[in-house]
N, C-alpha and C positions, 0 to 999 in steps of 0.2 A: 504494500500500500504506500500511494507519494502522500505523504503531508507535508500540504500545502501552509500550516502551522510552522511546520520546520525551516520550510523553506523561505517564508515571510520573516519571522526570525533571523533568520540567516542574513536573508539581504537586509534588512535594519542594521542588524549589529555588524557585519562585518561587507560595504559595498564593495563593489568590483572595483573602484579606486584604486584601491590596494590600503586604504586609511582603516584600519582599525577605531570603530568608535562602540562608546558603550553610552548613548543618551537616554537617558529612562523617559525625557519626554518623544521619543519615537515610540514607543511601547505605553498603550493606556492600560494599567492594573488593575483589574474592581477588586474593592474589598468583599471579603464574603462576608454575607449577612446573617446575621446575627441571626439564633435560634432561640426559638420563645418553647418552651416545655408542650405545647401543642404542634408548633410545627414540627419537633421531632418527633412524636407520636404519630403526627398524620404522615407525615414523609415514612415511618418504618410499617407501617398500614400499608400504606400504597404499594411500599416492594413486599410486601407479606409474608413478612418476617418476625419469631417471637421477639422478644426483647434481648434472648441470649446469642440468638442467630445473627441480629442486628449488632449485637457489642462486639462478636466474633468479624463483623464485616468492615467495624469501625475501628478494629483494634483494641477497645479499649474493655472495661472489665463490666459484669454484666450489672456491678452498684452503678457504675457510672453511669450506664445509661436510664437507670429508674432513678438515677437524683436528676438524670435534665426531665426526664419524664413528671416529675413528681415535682420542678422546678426550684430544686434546693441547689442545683449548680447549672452552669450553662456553659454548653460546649467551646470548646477551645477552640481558636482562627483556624488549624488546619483540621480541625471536623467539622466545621462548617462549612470549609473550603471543599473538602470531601462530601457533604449534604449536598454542595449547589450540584457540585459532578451528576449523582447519581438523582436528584432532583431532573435533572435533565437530559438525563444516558442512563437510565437504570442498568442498558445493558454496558457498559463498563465493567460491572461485577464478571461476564461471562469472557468479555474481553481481553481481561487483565488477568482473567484465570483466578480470580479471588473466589467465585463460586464456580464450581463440575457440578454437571449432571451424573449419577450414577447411572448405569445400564442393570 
């Protein structure tokens, strides 16, 4: 597969000039947004997923994800950053090989 991500990248940071540059305003960043204890509820619903399935997807331990659930804690920039991903690529999981099908 060409990505075209890679390749935009690519000509950004490094042109055919021969100049090596690294401007971060050639690249727009979004922040990931923030998770409220119902959007990770409804986001781990939507991939249909337990709570333990989901902690296992997220990396993290299965407290953690019943304290954003129960909204005694709220997930960290790169599991949010991970939420928007699979928010919008569920299939990422089969992608990435994070989840197999069994036969």
């Amino acid at each position: 597969m060409i990505s075209i991500y890679k390749d935009g990248v690519k000509d950004l940071l490094y042109p055919k000039k021969g100049n090596i540059t690294k401007h971060k305003n050639l690249l727009n960043i979004e922040k990931p947004q923030s998770y409220s204890a119902a959007q990770v509820r409804k986001l781990r619903r939507f991939l249909q997923l337990s709570q333990g399935l989901f902690a296992e997807v997220m990396g993290v331990s299965l407290a953690t994800v019943v304290a954003w659930e129960n909204g005694a804690n709220e997930p960290s920039g790169s599991s949010c950053r991970l939420m928007d991903m699979l928010a919008i690529n569920p299939d990422i999981l089969l992608e990435c090989k994070v989840v197999e099908f069994k036969s």
